[in-house]
C-alpha positions in Angstrom: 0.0 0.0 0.0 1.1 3.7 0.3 2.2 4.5 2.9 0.2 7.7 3.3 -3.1 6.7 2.2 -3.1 2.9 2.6 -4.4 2.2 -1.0 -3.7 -1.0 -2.3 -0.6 -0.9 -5.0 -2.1 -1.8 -8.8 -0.1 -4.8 -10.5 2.6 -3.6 -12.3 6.5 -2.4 -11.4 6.9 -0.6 -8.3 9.9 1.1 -6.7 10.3 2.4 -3.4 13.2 4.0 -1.0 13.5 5.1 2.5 15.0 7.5 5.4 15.4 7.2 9.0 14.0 10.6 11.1 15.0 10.7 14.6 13.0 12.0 17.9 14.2 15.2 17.4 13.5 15.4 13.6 16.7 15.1 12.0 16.5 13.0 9.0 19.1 11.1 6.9 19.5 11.0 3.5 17.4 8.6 0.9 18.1 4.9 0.9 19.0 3.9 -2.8 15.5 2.3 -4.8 14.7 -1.1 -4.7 12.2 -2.2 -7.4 9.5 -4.4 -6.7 6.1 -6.2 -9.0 2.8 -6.1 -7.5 0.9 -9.3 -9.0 -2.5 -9.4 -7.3 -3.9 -12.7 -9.0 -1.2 -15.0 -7.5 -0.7 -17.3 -4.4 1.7 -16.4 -1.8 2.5 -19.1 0.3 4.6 -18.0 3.6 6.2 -19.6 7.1 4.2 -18.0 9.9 5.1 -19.4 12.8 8.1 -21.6 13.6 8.4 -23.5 17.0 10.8 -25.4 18.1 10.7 -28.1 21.5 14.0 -26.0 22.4 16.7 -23.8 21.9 19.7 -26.0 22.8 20.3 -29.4 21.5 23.4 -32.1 21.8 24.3 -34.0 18.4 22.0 -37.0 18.1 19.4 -35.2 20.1 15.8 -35.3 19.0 14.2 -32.0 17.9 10.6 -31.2 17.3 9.5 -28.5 14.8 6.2 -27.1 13.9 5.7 -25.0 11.0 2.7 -22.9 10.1 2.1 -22.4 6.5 -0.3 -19.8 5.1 -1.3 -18.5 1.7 -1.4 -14.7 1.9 -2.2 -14.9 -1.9 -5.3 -14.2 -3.8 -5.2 -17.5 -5.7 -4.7 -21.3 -5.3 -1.3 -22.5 -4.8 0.0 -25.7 -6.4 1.5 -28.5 -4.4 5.2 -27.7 -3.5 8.2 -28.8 -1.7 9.4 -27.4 1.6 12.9 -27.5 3.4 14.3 -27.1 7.0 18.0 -26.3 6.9 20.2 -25.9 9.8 22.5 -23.0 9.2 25.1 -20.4 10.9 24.0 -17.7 9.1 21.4 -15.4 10.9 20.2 -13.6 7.0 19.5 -16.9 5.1 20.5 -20.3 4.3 23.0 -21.9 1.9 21.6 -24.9 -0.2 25.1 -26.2 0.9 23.5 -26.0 4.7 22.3 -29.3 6.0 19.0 -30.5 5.5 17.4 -31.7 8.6 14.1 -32.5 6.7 11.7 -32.0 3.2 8.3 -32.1 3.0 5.0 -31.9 0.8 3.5 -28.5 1.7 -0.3 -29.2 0.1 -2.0 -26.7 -2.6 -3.6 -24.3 0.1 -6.8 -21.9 -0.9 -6.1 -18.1 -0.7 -6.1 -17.4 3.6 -5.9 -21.1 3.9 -2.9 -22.2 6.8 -1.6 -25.7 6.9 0.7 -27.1 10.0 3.2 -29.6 9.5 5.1 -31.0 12.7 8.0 -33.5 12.1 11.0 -34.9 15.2 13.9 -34.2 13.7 17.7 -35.9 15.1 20.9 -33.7 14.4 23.2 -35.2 13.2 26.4 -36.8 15.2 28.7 -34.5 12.8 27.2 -31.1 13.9 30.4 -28.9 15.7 29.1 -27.0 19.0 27.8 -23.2 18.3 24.8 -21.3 17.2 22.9 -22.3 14.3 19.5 -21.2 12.6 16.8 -23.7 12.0 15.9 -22.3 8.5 12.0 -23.2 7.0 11.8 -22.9 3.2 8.8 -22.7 1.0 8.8 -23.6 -2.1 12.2 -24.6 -2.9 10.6 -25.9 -6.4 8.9 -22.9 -7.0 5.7 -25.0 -8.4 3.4 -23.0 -5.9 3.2 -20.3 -8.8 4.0 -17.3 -6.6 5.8 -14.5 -8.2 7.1 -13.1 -4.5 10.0 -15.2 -2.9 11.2 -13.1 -0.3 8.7 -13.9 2.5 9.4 -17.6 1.8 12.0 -18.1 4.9 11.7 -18.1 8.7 14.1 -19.2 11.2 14.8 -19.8 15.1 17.7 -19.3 16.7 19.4 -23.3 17.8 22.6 -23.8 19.9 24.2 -27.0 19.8 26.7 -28.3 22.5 28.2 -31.2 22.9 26.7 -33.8 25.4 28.5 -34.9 28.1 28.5 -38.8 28.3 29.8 -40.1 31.4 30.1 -43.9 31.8 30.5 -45.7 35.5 30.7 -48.2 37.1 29.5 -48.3 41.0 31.8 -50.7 42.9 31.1 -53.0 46.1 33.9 -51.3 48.5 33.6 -54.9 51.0 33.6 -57.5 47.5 35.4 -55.1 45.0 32.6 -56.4 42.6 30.8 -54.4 40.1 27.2 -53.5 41.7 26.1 -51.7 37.8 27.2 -50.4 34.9 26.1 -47.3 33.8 
């Protein structure tokens, strides 16, 4: 929309730039354009919500992740593959990342939401440190949308290593093993 009258934008090529203003009205000078297509008559499918059962994990760990799907779109969307990438980049993944999962996200009406929930295990060669569990729409691109830069959302993961100890509890009278653990 514009931004001072909050009329919808018509289809066609759009461009638009920006400039910070500060409490006391100082203002900073315009932002270079960035161009932009308005294509009303399309689907738009986008990750809504992202949860995951936690925010620190050990390598083999179990993770579960729910994903909230919706098409903001004003058309049907075609069936179309979806990704979740764990990555150490905070802006957006690498197809090089690791994929953790895929899935079939189902051709949604226009408003329509879908949820898929999946347990995930990372992998034994994941290094300690902060990663991104990245959610990817329409890595195909057969939905049909023309907009791909609301296709991604992310939570923040850290992975440490476990600790693992093994014991054994010994009989001080026998010197015999009571359990291994």
């Amino acid at each position: 929309t514009y931004s001072d009258s909050k009329q919808p934008l018509s289809d066609g090529q759009w461009s638009w730039r920006a400039k910070a203003r500060d409490r006391r009205g100082a203002e900073s000078s315009f932002s270079d354009w960035v161009n932009f297509t308005v294509t009303s008559g399309v689907p738009d499918l986008v990750p809504k919500q992202l949860i995951l059962s936690t925010d620190k994990i050990s390598p083999r760990g179990k993770l579960k992740v729910k994903v909230v799907i919706v098409n903001q779109g004003n058309a049907r969307s075609n069936k179309c593959t979806s990704r979740i990438r764990l990555s150490q980049s905070a802006s957006k993944p690498s197809p090089d990342d690791p994929k953790l999962d895929e899935f079939s996200t189902p051709s949604l009406n226009p408003k329509e939401s879908w949820e898929y929930e999946n347990e995930i295990e990372i992998s034994e060669n994941v290094q300690s440190g902060n990663y991104f569990v990245w959610v990817v729409v329409d890595v195909d691109r057969k939905s049909g949308q023309v907009d791909e830069t609301n296709d991604y959302i992310s939570q923040k993961l850290t992975v440490q290593a476990g600790v693992d100890y093994h014991f054994k509890v010994i009989d001080g009278d026998t010197n015999e093993p009571l359990s291994n653990k």
